[in-house]
N, C-alpha and C positions, 0 to 999 in steps of 0.2 A: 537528375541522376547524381549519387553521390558514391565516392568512391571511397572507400575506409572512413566513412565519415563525412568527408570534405566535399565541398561541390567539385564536380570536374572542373573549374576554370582553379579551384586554388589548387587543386591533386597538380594538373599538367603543367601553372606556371611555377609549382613548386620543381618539378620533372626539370623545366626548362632552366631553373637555377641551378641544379644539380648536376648538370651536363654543362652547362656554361661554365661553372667554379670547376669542376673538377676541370675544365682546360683551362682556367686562368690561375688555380693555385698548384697545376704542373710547373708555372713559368714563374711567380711570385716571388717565392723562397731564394729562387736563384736569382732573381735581377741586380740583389744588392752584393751577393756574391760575384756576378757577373761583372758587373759594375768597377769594385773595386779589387778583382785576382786578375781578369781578362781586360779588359780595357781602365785599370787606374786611376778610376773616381778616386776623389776624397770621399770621407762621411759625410763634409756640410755637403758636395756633388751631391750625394745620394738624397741628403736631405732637401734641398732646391727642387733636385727632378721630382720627389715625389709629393712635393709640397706644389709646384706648380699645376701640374696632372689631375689632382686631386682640386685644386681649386678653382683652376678653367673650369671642370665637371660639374663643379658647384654652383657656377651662374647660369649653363647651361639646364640645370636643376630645378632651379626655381620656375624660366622662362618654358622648360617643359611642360611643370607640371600647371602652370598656368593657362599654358592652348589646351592642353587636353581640357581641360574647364570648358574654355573660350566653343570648344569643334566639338564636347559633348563626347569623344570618341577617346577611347585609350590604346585602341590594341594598336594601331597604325606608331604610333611614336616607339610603343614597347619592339614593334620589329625591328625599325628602322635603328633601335640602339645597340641592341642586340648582336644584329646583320654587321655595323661599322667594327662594335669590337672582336666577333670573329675577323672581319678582314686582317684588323692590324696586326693580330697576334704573330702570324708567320714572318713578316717583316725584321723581327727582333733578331732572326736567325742570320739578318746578312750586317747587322749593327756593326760599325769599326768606330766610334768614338761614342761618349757619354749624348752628346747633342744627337743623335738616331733615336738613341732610348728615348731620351723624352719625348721625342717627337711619336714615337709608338705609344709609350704610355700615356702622351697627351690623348692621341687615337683613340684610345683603348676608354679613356677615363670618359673620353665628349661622349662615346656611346654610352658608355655608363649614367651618365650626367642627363642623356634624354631619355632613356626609358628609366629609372629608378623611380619617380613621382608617379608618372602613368601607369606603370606597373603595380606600386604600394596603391594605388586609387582602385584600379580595377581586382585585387584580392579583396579589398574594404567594400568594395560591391557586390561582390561573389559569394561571402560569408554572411552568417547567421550572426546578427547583431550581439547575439547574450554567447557564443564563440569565438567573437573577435580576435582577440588575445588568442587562444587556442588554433585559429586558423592561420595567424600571424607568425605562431611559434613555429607551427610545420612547416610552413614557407621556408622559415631561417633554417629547421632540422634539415629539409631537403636541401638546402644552398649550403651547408655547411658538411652534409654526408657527401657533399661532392668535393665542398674541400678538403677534405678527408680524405679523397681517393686519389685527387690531385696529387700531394707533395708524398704520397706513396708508391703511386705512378713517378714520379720524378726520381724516388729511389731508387729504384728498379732499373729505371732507363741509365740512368746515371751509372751504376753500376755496369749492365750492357753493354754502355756506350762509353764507356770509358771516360768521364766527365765530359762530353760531347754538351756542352750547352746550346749550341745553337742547333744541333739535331732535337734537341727535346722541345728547343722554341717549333720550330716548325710544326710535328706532331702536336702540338697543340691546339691547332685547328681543328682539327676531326671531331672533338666532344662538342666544339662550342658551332660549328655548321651543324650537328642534328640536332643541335636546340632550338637555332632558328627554324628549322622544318617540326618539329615538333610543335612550337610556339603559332608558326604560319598552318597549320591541320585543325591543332586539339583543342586549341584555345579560341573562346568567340567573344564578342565585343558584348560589354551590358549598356544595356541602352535604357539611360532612366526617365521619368517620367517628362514631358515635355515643361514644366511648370518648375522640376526639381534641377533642369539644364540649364535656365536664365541664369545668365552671372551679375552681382553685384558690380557698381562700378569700384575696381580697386583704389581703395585708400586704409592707410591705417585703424580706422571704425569697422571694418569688416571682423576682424579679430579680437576676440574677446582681451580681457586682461591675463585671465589665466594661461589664455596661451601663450601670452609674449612671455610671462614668468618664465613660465616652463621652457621657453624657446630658451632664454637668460640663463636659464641652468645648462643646458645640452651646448650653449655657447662655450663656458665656463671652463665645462667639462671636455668638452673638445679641441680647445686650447691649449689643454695638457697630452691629448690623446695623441700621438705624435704616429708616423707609420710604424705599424707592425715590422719593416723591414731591421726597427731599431731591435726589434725584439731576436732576433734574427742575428742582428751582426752582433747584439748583447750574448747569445750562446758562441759562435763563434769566437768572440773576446776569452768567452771563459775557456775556451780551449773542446766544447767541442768539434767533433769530424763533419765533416762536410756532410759525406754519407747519412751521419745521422741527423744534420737537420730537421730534410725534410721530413722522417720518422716525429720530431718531436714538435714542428709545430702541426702536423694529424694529432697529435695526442690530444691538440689543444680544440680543431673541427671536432673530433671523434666527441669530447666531450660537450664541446659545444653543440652537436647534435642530438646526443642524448635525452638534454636537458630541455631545447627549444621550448619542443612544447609542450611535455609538462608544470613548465615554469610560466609559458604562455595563457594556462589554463588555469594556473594559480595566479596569476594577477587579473584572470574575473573573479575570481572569488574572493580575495583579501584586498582588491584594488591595484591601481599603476603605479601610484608618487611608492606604497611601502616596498614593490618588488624591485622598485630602481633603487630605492634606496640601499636596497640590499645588494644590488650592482655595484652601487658605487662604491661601496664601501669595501668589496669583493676586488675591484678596479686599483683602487690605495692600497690596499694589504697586497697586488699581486706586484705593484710597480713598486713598492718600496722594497722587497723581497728581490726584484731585478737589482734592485741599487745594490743592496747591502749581499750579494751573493758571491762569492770567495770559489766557488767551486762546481764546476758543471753536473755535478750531480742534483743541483737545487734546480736547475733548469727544468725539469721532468714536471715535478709537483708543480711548479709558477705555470709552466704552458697546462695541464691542468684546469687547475683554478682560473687562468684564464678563459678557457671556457666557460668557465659556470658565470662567471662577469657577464662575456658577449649573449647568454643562453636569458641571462635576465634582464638585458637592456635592449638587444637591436628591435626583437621584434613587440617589447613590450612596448617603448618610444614610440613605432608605429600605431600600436594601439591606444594606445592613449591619446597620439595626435588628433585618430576618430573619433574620442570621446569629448576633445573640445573645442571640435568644430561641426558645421553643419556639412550636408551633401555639396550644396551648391559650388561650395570656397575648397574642397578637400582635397582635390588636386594640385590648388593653387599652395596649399597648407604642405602638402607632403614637399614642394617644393623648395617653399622656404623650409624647411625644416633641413631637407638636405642639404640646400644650398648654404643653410647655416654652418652645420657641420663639415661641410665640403670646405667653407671659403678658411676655418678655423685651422685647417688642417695645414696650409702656407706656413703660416707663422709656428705651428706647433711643431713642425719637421725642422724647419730653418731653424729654431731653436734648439730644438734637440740635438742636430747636429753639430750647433756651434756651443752648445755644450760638453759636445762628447769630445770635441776637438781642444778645447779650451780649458776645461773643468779635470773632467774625468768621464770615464765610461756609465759612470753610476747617476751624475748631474743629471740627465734625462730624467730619468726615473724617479728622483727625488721632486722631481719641479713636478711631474706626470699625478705621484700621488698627493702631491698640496692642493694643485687644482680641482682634483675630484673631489676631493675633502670641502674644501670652497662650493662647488656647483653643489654636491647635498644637501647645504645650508641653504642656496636658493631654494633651492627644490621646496623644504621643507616650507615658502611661504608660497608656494602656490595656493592660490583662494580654492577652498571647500567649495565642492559644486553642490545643488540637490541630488537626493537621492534619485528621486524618480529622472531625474537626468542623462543618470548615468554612471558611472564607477571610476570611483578618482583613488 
């Protein structure tokens, strides 16, 4: 049965991303506002809590996506991350110091961190091998139409509620509980062939060369990729309203939904290494623009182009990860993959922040587009596969 296309299992866990985001980017926008108006973070604060959060998530990532390998099963881990990061959401609403947050956003992230491998595994099982890319993209359109409706929702309430943050934390649970019932209904387990479930014994020989490449590049590139919150407290700096934050980073879902999958469905037909490329470089043009920007009106167009960046790299990354590995390891693959990107992200916040404190407000962003510029170059040697292999 397919529904606009897509098998039901990527339609619904696209569903379940869409309801999940649209309650975690109600609260997102605000956290580093929260942060530093309401409780008196510093920037590096900000940058620690979300560098920790995001990194914990990351080992938890890899060791995910490696049982779901190991038990042949993926939906069970997908609930189970899912289910934890609803819980912790409402929790944020009773925070009285910087150490609560983290300790939610750690919450929030461990779920994150065990279903994000098992989940990217069972869409790569779900889909049409020569759609990949294309099924990959919808996923992101759906998870990022939710972000969209999230920091729009947050406008709204905001407004209502009269900056009321910790009423908006609360209400944030209700999108991301009918995900998990959704997810626990519509969604069914693939179960693959008994021969294609035996797992290699893990050692570094299980992975090709071109994928540790390409791991080296999304390394590179992640080390500069610092939290989105910087992007956030970067309009804020420039003097935009609070009110309109959340308005402008939807600008940036909105377009990053657009693009998903169209973009997903042109890197089957011109390849992954050319449409990252064009990410990256999309990536460097948007952060050097954060640096070099004098006035909130340039905020608009950056958040933007921002999306057209995320619209050609989240889910095309994923797709390409299935293009250079086998079934057996691709759990185990999605994990380090994340887990790479997850642990990058420590360092790439805790720097940003002690840049922005240290330097200038603009230093982040300068260091954000060198890096990318850097990981492109790997990119660029990742080894040519065969054709009949598969589309590089």
């Amino acid at each position: 049965m397919k529904i606009f296309g897509f098998s039901k299992n990527v339609f619904f866990l696209g569903l379940v991303s869409l309801l999940n985001d649209a309650s975690s980017e109600m609260i997102y926008p605000l956290i580093p506002l929260f942060l530093t108006q309401v409780l008196g973070a510093s920037l590096a604060t900000v940058g620690i809590i979300e560098g920790i959060a995001e990194s914990t998530a990351a080992i938890l990532k890899t060791f995910s996506g490696y049982l779901s390998d190991k038990i042949g099963r993926r939906k069970g881990l997908t609930v189970i991350g899912y289910s934890l990061s609803a819980i912790s959401k409402p929790i944020l609403s009773v925070a009285t110091s910087p150490l609560h947050v983290l300790l939610v956003r750690f919450s929030d992230r461990v779920g994150k961190g065990i279903r994000t491998a098992p989940r990217d595994a069972l869409v790569s099982f779900s889909a049409n091998k020569k759609n990949l890319g294309k099924s990959f993209g919808f996923h992101r359109a759906m998870d990022n139409l939710g972000a969209t409706i999230g920091p729009l929702l947050a406008f709204v309430l905001l407004v209502l509620f009269h900056n009321n943050f910790r009423l908006i934390f609360l209400l944030s649970f209700v999108a991301s509980a009918i995900a998990v019932v959704v997810l626990i209904v519509f969604v069914k387990e693939v179960k693959l062939k008994k021969s294609t479930v035996e797992m290699p014994k893990i050692s570094w020989s299980i992975f090709s060369l071109r994928f540790y490449v390409f791991l080296l590049a999304i390394l590179i590139f992640s080390l500069g990729n610092s939290s989105d919150a910087f992007l956030v407290l970067r309009a804020k700096n420039l003097g935009m309203s609070l009110f309109l934050i959340p308005v402008a980073y939807a600008v940036f879902n909105i377009v990053y939904s657009i693009f998903s999958t169209p973009l997903g469905a042109f890197s089957d037909k011109i390849g992954r290494r050319k449409t990252l490329t064009f990410g990256f470089l999309i990536f460097a043009l948007v952060y050097f623009g954060f640096g070099q920007a004098d006035a909130q009106i340039f905020i608009w167009p950056l958040f933007a182009l921002y999306g057209i960046y995320a619209a050609a790299t989240e889910g095309v990354i994923r797709a390409y990860t299935a293009d250079l590995v086998g079934e057996k390891i691709r759990g185990t693959a999605y994990g380090l993959l994340n887990g790479t990107i997850g642990i990058a992200l420590l360092p790439a916040s805790v720097v940003a922040g002690f840049l922005w404190d240290r330097v200038s407000p603009s230093a982040p962003f300068y260091y954000g587009a060198t890096l990318a510029l850097l990981a492109l170059l790997v990119l660029l040697f990742v080894p040519q596969q065969l054709k009949s292999k598969g589309n590089v």
